[in-house]
Every structure is written in structure tokens, then in C-alpha cells.
C-alpha positions in Angstrom: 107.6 79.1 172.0 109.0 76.9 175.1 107.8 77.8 177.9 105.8 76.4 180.6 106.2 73.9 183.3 105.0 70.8 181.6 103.0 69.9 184.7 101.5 67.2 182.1 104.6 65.4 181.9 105.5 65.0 185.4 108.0 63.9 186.6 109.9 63.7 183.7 109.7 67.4 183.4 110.8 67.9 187.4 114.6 67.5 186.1 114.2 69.9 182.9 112.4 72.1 180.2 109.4 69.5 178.3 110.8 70.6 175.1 114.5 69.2 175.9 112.9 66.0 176.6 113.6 63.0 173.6 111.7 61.9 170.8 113.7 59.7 170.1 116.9 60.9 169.0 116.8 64.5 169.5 115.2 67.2 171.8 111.8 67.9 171.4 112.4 71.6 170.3 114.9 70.6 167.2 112.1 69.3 165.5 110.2 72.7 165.2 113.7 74.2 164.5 114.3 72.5 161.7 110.7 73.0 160.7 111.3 76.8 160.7 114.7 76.4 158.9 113.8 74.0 156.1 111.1 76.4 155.3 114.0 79.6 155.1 113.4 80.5 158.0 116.9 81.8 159.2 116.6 84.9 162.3 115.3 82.9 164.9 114.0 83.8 168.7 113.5 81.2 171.4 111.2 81.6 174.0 111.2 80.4 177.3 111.1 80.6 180.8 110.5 78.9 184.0 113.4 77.0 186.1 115.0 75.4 183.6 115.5 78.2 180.9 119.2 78.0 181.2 119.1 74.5 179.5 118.4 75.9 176.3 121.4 77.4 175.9 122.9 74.3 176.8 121.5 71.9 174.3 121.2 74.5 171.4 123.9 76.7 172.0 123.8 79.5 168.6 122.2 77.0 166.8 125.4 75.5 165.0 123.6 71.9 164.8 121.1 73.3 162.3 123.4 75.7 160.1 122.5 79.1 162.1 125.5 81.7 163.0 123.2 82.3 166.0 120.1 81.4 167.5 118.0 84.4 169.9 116.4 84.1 173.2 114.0 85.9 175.5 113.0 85.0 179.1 108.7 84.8 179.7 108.2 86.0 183.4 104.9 83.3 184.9 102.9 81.2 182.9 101.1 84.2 181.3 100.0 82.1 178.4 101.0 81.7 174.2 99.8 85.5 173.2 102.0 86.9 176.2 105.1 84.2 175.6 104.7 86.2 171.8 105.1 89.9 173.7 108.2 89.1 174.0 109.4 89.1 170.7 108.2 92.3 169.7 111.4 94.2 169.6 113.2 91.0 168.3 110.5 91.2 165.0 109.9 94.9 164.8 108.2 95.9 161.5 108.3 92.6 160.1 106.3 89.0 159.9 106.5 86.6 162.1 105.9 82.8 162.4 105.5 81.0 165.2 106.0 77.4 166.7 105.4 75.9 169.7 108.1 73.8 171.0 106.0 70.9 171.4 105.0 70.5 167.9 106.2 67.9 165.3 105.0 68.6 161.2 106.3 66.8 158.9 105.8 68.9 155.9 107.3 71.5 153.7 106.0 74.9 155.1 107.9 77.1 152.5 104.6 77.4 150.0 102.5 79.1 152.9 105.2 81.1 154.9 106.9 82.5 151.2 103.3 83.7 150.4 102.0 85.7 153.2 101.5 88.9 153.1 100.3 90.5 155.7 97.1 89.8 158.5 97.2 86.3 159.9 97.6 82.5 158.7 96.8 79.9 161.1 97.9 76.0 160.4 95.2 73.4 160.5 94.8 69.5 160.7 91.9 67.5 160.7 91.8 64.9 163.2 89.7 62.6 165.1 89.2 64.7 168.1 88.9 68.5 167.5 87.4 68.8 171.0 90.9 68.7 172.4 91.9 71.9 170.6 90.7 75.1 169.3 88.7 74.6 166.3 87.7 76.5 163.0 84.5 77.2 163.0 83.3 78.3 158.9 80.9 80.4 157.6 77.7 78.8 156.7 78.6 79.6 152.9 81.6 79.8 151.0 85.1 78.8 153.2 85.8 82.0 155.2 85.9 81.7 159.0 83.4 82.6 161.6 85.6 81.7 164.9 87.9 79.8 166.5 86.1 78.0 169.2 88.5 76.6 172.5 88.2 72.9 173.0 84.6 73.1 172.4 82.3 70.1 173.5 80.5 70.0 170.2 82.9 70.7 167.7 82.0 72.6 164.4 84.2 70.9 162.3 87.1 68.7 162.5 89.9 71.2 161.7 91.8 71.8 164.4 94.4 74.5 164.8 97.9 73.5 165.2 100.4 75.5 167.1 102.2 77.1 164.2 100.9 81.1 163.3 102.0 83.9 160.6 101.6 87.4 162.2 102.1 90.6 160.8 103.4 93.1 163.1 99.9 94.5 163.9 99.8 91.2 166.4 101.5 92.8 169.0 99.1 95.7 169.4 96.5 93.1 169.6 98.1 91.4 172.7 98.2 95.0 174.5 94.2 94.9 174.1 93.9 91.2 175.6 92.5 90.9 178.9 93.8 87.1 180.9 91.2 84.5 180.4 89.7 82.2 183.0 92.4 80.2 183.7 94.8 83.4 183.8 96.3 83.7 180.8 96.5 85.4 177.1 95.0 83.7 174.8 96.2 83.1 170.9 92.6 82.0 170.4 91.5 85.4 171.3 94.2 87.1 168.7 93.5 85.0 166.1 89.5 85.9 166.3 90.8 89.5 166.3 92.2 88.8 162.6 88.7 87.0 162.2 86.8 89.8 162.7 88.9 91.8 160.5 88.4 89.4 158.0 92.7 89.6 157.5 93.0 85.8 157.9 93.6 82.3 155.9 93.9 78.5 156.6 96.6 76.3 155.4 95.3 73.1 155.6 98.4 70.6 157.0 98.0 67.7 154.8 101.3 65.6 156.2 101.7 64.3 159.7 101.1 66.7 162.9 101.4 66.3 166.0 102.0 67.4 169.9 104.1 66.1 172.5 102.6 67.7 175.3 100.9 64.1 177.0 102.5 60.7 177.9 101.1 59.2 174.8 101.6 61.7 172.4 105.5 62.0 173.3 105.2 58.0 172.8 103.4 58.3 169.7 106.0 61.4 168.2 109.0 58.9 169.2 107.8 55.4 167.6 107.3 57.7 164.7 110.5 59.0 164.8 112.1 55.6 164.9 110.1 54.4 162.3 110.9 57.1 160.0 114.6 56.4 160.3 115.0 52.2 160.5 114.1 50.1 157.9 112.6 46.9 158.8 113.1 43.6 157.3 111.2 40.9 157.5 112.9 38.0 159.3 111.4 34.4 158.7 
């Protein structure tokens, strides 16, 4: 998912797509690319939209730079929000699973165990952080580890788990989206489809237990690039 108009990250995002910005060395959307195809991920489907949608095929062309024959993409009309950015996949998945990405997110961890497992209902990604109150949350039943809700950016958080921008979907989501209704702020809401699994009791957690993180602020796009550069120099002490 890479849509949007990054309105966060003006004016760096006056001249392009957010997710073709750097961190540090790469575009913003290879990192969730490589994400999905470390984890065997292979039939791929990028979606976008807005004024710059025709930089995508640009900068990834079919993919070549992470071993794909080809890469897929589909064109989201407005800012309708995550669950409608996901309508338009639903010929490109068909019958089958899906997982999805957002473009702005960097995890820096072996997926394969959770996608290669699921089944069928939904799996949503978590991370405990510092600051659930900036996301949707996981709120659990009062006994045993099942989930009650996911609450949006609530201002008393019931737990610290936050959910990540990284879903498995069977193909029953898109019937959900037809049944959404835009929020407040106009839009479809994952939040609302993943409380539809919720209350069908056809969901899990996979708790993220290596780094995760967003790009979507000034200092998150700092933070994902001194990572970056850490991860790949090796400092020596000078005396």
C-alpha cells in the first residue's frame, strides 16, 4: 500500500510519492518489498495513487532489483483510506490470501514462520512500544489472550501492543470492505475490518519481536535512515 499525499512530510513530498523518498540508501517502499520477498512472497501488487503514481514505475520498474519477472500495480482514486487502497486488489488476489504492507513500513525480521502458517481469517502484526496512543491498539480479553478490539489511537491505551501496518487476509476481506461505511475523517478504515475478524473470533497476533518502524513523520524517516546506516557501516574506534 502507497498511496497518499504524505501531507506529513511536506515539502519533501511536493516533488514525489513519500514512499520514493530515502532511507538512506534506497526508496522507502524497497524496504517492505524485500520484506514481502524474503518471506516467499513472489506475485506482488503495488498500490498507489495520487500525482505522482507514475514514479513507481520509474524507480521499481518489474521489480528486476529484487529478483521478480514482474511486479503489479493498481491506481487508488482519492484518499479513500487503507481498507479501500485494499479494494483494489481484489481481482489481482481472487480466491486466495493476501498479505499486506504499507509502504511506509520498515521490519526487520523474518516473516516467513507467520505468513507460511496461515490459514485462513485474519493475522494482524504487533509491536510493543512506548506510545501505543499513536496507533490502533489491541485491546485483550480480560482472561486468557484472545482479543476484544482494536481501539484507534485511543487516549488511554489498553495495552501497549500496537498494530503495525502489515495484515494476512483471506479472501473473505473484501466482502468486508463492501459493508464498511467512511469514518469521520472520510475514509475506510482497516481498524474497522480487522474488528470484523474480531468479532468472528477468525483472528491471531504475531507479536514482532525485531525492530519496527514507520516513516511517515520527520523524525521517524530520520530515525529509519541512521538505522539504516548503522546497520550497514562498521565503526571503529579512532583514538
Amino acid at each position: 500500500m502507497a498511496g497518499g499525499l504524505g501531507t506529513r512530510l511536506r515539502p519533501l513530498t511536493y516533488a514525489t510519492n513519500k514512499h520514493l523518498l530515502p532511507v538512506y540508501n534506497k526508496p522507502m517502499v524497497y524496504h517492505p518489498i524485500e520484506t514481502l520477498v524474503n518471506a516467499g512472497i513472489t506475485d506482488i501488487l503495488i498500490v498507489t495513487g495520487g500525482p505522482h503514481a507514475g514514479d513507481f514505475i520509474k524507480v521499481l520498474r518489474n521489480g528486476e532489483d529484487f529478483g521478480l519477472s514482474n511486479l503489479n500495480y493498481a491506481y487508488q482514486e482519492g484518499e479513500g483510506g487503507i481498507a479501500d487502497a485494499l479494494a483494489q486488489a481484489e481481482t489481482f488476489v481472487g480466491g486466495d490470501n493476501c498479505t499486506v504492507i504499507l509502504g511506509d513500513n520498515l521490519i526487520f525480521e523474518d516473516l516467513t514462520p507467520a505468513i507460511s502458517s496461515f490459514k485462513s481469517g485474519a493475522k494482524i502484526f504487533t509491536k510493543t512500544v512506548p506510545d501505543p496512543e499513536r496507533f490502533g491498539v489491541v485491546e485483550y480479553e480480560p482472561v486468557g489472550d484472545g482479543i476484544s478490539r482494536i481501539v484507534e489511537k485511543p487516549e488511554i491505551p489498553p495495552s501497549s501492543d500496537a498494530v503495525t501496518g502489515v495484515y494476512i487476509y483471506d479472501s473473505t476481506v473484501f466482502d468486508k470492505v463492501r459493508t464498511l461505511s467512511p469514518s469521520e475523517r472520510g475514509e475506510l478504515e482497516i481498524t474497522d475490518i480487522n474488528n470484523f475478524y474480531v468479532e468472528d473470533g477468525d483472528i491471531s497476533v504475531y507479536k514482532i519481536q525485531g525492530t519496527w518502524m514507520d516513516c511517515g513523520t520527520f523524525d521517524s524517516l530520520a530515525k529509519a535512515t541512521e538505522v539504516m546506516y548503522n546497520d550497514t557501516h562498521v565503526f571503529e574506534e579512532v583514538v
